[in-house]
C-alpha positions as a printed Julia matrix, in Angstrom:
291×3 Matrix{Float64}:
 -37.75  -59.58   45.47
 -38.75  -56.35   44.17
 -36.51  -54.15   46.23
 -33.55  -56.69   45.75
 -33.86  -56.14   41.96
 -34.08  -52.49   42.59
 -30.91  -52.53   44.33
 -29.56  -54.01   41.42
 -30.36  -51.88   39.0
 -29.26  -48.53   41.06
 -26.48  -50.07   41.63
 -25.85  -51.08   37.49
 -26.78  -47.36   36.81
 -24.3   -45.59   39.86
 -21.73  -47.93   38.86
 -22.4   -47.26   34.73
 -21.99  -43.31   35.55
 -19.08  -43.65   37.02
 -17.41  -45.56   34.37
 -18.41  -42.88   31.8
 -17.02  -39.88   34.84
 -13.55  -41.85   35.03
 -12.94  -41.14   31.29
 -12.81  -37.15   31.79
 -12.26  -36.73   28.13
 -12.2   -33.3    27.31
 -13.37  -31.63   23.93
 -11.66  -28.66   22.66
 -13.38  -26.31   19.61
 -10.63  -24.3    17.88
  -9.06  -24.31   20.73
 -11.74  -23.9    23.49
 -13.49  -25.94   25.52
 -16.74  -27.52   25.5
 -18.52  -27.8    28.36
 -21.09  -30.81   28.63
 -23.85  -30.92   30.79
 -23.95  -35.14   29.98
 -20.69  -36.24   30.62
 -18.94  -37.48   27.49
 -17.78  -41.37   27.27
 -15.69  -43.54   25.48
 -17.73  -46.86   23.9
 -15.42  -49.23   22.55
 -12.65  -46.9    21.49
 -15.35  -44.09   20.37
 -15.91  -40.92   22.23
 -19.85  -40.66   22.23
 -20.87  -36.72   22.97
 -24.57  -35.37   23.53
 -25.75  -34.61   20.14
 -27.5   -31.34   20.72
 -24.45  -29.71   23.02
 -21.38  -30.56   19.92
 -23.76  -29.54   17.21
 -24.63  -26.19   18.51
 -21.15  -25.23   19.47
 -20.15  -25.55   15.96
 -23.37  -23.34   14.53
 -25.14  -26.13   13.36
 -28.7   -26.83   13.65
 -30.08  -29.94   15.59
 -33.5   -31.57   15.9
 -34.47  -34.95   17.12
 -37.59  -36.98   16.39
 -38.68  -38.77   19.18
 -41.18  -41.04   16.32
 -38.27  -42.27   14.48
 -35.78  -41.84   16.67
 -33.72  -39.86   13.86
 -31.25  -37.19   14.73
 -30.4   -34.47   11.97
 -27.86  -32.73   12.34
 -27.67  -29.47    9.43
 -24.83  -27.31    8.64
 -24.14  -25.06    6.26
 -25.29  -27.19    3.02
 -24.97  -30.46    4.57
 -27.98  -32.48    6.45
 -26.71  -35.6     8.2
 -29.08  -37.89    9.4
 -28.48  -40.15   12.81
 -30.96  -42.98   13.86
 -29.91  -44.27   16.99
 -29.64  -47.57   17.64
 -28.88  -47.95   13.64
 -25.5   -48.7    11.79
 -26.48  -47.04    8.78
 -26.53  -42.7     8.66
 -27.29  -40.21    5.57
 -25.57  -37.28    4.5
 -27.33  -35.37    1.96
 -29.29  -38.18    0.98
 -26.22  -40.54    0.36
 -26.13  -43.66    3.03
 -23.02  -43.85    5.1
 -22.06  -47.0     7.63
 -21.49  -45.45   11.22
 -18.7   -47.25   13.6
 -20.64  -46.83   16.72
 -24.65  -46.07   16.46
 -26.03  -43.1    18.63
 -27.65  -43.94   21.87
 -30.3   -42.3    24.2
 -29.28  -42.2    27.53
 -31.14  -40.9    30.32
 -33.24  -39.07   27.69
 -29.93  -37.47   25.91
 -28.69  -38.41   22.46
 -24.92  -39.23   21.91
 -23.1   -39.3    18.82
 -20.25  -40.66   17.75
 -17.97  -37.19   17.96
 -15.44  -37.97   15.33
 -18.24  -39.31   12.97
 -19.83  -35.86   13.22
 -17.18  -34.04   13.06
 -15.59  -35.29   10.09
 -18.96  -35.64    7.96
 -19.71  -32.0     8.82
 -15.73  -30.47    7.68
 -13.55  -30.56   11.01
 -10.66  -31.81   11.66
 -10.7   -34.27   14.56
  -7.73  -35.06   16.47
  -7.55  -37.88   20.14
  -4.98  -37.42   22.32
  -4.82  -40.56   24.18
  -2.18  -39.17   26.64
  -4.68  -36.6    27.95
  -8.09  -37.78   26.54
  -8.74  -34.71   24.92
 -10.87  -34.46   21.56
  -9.36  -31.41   19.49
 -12.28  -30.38   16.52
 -10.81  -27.6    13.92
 -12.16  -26.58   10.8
 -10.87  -27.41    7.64
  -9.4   -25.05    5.73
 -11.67  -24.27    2.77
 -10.64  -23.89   -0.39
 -11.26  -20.61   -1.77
 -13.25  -20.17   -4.83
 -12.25  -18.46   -8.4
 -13.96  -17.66  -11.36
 -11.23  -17.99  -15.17
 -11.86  -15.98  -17.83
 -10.71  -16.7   -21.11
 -10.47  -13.79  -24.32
 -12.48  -14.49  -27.4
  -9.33  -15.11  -29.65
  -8.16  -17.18  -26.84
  -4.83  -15.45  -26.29
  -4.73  -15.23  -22.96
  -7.1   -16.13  -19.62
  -7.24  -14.73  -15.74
  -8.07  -16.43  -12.81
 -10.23  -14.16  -10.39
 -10.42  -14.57   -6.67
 -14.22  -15.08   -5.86
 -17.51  -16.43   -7.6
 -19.03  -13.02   -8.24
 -17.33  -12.12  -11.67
 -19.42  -12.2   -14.95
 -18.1   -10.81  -17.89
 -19.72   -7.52  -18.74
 -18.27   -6.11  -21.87
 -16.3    -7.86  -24.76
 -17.08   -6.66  -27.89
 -13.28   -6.46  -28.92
 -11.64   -9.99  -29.2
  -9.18   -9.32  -26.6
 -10.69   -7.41  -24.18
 -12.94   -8.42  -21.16
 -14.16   -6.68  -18.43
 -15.67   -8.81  -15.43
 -17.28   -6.56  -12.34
 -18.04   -8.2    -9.43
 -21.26   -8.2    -7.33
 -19.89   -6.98   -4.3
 -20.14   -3.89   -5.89
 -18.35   -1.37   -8.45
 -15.46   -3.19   -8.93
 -13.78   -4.1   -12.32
 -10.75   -5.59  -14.07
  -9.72   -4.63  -17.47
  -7.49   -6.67  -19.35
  -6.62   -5.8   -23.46
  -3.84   -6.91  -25.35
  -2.6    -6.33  -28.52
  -0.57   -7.66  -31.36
   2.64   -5.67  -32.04
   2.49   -6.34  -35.8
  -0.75   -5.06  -35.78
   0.58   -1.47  -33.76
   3.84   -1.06  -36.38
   1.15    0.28  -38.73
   0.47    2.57  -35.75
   4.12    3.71  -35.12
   4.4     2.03  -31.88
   7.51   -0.11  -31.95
   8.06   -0.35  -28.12
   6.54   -1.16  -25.37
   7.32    2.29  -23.86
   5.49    3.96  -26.79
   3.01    1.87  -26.09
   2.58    2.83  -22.0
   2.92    6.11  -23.3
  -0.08    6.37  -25.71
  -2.59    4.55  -23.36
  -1.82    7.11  -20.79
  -2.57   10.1   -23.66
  -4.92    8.79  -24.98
  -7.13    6.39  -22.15
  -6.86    6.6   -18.63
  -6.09   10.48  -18.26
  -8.64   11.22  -20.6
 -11.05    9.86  -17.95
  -9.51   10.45  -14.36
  -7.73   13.79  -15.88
  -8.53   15.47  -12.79
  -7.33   12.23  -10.44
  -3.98   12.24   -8.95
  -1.28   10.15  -10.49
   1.17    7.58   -8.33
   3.59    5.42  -10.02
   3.79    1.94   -8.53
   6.33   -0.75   -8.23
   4.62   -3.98  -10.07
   6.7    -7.29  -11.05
   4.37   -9.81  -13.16
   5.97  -13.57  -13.36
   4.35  -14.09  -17.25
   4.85  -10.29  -18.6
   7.92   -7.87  -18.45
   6.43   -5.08  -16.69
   7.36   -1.27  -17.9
   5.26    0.75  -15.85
   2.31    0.72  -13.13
   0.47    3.88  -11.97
  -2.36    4.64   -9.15
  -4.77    7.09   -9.68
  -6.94    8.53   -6.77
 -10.11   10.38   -8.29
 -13.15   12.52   -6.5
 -16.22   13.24   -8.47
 -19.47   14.15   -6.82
 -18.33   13.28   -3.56
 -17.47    9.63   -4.63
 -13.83    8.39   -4.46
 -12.65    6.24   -6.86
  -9.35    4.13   -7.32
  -7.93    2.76  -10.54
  -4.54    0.59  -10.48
  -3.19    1.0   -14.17
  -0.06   -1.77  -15.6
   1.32   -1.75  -18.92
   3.72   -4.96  -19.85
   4.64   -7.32  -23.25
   5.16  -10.61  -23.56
   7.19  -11.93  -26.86
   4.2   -11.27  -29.05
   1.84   -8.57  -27.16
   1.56   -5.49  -25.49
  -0.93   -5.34  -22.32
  -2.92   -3.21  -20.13
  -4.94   -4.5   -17.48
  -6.62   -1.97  -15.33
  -8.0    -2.51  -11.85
 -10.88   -0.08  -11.02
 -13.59    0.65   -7.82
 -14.76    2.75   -5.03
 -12.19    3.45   -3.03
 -13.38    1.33    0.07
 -13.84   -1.56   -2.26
 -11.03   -1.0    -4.34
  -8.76   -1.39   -1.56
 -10.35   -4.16    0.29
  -9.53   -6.32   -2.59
  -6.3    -4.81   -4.64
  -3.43   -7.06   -3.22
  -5.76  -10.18   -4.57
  -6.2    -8.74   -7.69
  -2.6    -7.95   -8.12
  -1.91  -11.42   -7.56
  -4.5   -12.48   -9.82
  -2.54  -10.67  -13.05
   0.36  -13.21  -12.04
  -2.53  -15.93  -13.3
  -2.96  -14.17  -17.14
  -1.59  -16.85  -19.24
């Protein structure tokens, strides 16, 4: 009786595996495959994939407690929590229903792939023609930092997190530096009533005396490029580059003078020269944000 049951049950477990072999589902990562050592398997409709193998190919971190039979699965700030056997997971905290539990078999933990995948920011995409999984990652959404004048007259959005605002002590002028390093943006504007008293009357005049009396007072030993610069929100009259060495340190500065109806601007992009040109193009595009 004993060996007839033991026939039964080798034969349950041969004929199990090669259920889960016929469904040769393949699993691509941005493009490349993953290669299993448990052969994945389709479980009514879901593709169930060894825990540990998916999560590490994707640069998360995996551990498994054998106690309470909880998988956690962490990446980047998110910590989702598997039990198998259960219908109920947690991401960061917050209770989710699962449609397939994880199961241990033959000591390996399988997940429900698209589960996973979603939860921790891929795409997931079944071909059903060629039973392949494709997992891509979502395209993030990058972050900016706005910065609005004292009199409110006009705002900037900045590409990145790492801005603070480091000197304001005029109304309308800011300067934010970010924490990548010496890098700075420069924005003033200015009432044309308010210059009339001043003689300025145009906004060439008024290019003219910020390059007398600002920037060349500062970089007077730089060398001077004019640039090409078209703003959507400001008629644009001139744009200059200036490349200055001082103490063995090069330095950039990207110079624009424009008006709208009611103001005359200068915003003035500034750095090392490695930073500075690393990030100029997104800066440039950030003046198209003043509003």
């Amino acid at each position: 009786m004993k060996k007839f049951f033991s026939t039964i049950i080798i034969c349950l477990t041969l004929s199990t595996n090669i259920a889960w072999a016929e469904d040769n589902i393949t699993v691509n990562y941005e493009g490349n495959e993953i290669i299993f050592d448990a052969v994945p398997f389709l479980e009514e409709g879901v593709t169930m994939v060894p825990m540990r193998a998916i999560a590490e190919k994707i640069g998360a971190e995996v551990l498994w407690s054998p106690s309470s039979k909880i998988a956690t699965v962490k990446r980047e700030n998110d910590v989702l929590e598997i039990p198998a056997g259960g219908t109920i997971a947690k991401k960061n905290e917050e209770e989710i229903l699962l449609d397939m539990p994880a199961k241990v078999v033959n000591g390996r933990v399988f997940v429900p792939l698209r589960f996973v995948g979603e939860q921790l920011g891929l795409n997931v995409v079944w071909d059903k023609e060629t039973k392949t999984v494709a997992l891509t990652e979502k395209a993030k959404i990058p972050e900016t930092s706005k910065y609005t004048s004292k009199d409110k007259s006009y705002s900037i959005t900045l590409p990145g997190e790492n801005w603070k605002e480091e000197y304001s002590e005029l109304g309308n002028t800011i300067i934010v530096d970010s924490t990548e390093g010496e890098l700075s943006v420069l924005i003033s504007n200015f009432k044309k009533e308010e210059l009339k008293a001043s003689g300025i009357e145009s906004v060439e005049e008024f290019a003219k005396f910020n390059q007398d009396s600002a920037y060349y007072v500062i970089y007077a030993m730089g060398s001077v490029t004019p640039q090409k610069m078209l703003l959507n929100n400001m008629e644009v009259v001139g744009a200059d580059e200036i490349r200055v060495e001082e103490n063995g340190t090069v330095s950039k500065a990207f110079f624009v003078y424009a008006q709208t109806e009611n103001y005359y601007y200068v915003c003035a992009i500034t750095g090392q020269e490695s930073l500075y040109d690393k990030h100029i193009e997104e800066l440039q595009k950030a003046l198209q944000t003043i509003r």
